[in-house]
C-alpha positions as CSV (number, residue, x, y, z in Angstrom):
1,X,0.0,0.0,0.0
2,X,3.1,2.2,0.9
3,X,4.5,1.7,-2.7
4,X,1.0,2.6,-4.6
5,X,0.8,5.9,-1.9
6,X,4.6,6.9,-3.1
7,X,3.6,6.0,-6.8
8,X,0.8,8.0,-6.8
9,X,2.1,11.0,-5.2
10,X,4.9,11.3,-7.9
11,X,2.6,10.2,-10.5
12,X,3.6,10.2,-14.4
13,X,2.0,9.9,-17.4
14,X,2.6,6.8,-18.7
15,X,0.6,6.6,-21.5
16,X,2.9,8.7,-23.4
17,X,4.9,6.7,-26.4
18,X,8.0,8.6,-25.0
19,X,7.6,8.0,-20.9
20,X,5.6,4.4,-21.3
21,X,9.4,2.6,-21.8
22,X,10.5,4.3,-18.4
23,X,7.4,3.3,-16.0
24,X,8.4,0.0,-15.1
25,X,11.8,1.4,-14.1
26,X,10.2,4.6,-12.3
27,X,8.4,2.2,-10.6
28,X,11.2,-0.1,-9.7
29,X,14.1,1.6,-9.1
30,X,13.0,5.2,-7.8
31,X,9.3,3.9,-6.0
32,X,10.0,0.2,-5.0
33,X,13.8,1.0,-4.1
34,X,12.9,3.8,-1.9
35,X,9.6,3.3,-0.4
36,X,10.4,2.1,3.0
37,X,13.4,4.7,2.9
38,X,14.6,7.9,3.6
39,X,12.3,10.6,1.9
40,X,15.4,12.9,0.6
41,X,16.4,9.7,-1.1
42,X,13.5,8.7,-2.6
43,X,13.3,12.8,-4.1
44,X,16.5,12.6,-5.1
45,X,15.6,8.7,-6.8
46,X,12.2,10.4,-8.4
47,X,14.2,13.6,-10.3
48,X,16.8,11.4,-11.3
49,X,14.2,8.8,-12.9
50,X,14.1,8.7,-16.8
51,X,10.5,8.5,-16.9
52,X,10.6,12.1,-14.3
53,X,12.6,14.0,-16.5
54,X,10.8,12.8,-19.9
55,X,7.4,13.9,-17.7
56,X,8.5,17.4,-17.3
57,X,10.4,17.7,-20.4
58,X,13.8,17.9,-19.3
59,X,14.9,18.0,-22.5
60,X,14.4,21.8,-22.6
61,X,17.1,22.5,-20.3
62,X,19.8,24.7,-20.7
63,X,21.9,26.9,-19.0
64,X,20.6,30.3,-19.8
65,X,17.3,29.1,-19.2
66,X,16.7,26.0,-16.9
67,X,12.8,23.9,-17.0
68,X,12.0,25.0,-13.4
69,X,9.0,21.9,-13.4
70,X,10.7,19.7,-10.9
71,X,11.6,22.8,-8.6
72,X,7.7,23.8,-8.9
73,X,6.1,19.8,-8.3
74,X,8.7,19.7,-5.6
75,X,7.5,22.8,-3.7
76,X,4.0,22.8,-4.5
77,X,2.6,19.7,-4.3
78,X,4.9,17.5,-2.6
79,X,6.3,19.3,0.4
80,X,4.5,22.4,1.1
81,X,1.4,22.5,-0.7
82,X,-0.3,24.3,-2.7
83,X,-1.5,27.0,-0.4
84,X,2.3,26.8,0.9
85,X,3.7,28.1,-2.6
86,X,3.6,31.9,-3.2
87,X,2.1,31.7,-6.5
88,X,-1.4,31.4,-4.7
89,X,-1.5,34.5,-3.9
90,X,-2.0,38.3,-5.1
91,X,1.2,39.6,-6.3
92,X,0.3,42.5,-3.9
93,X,0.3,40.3,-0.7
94,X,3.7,38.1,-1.5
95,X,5.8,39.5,1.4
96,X,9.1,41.5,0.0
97,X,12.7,41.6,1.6
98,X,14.3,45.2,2.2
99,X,14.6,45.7,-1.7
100,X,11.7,44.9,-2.8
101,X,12.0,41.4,-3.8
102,X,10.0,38.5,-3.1
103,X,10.8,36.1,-0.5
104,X,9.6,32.6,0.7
């Protein structure tokens, strides 16, 4: 039951002709391996996956311009929430540092 919890909370498409090869090894070696383990591993196991990176289209990275998707699943839906994450809120509200820039 742990294992379908874990593979559902980091949930891919599968159906995809590009991500379908890379499920069973998602499944495998990132949710199986790490279930029952440390949960910094098992992040680290699930951005590292093939079938993770071919989700959220990794293949658009580059320096001058890195695919923030990860960064975003990671913040907003599996450690802090939606509600958590400052893009939920008015762009008037997001609280500021001493120059002006958002922080949080």
């Amino acid at each position: 039951m742990l294992v379908e919890f874990w593979h559902d909370h980091f949930n891919i498409y599968a159906w995809d002709y590009i991500a379908a090869p890379t499920w069973a090894a998602f499944h495998r070696d990132a949710i199986r391996a790490h279930a029952l383990g440390n949960f910094r591993a098992l992040l680290g196991a699930v951005a590292k996956s093939p079938a993770m990176l071919v989700y959220l289209d990794n293949w658009t990275n580059h320096v001058a311009g890195p695919n923030e998707n990860y960064d975003r699943e990671l913040f907003e839906l599996h450690t802090m929430g939606r509600m958590g994450y400052l893009g939920v809120r008015r762009q008037a509200d997001v609280p500021k540092d001493a120059l002006g820039r958002p922080v949080g």
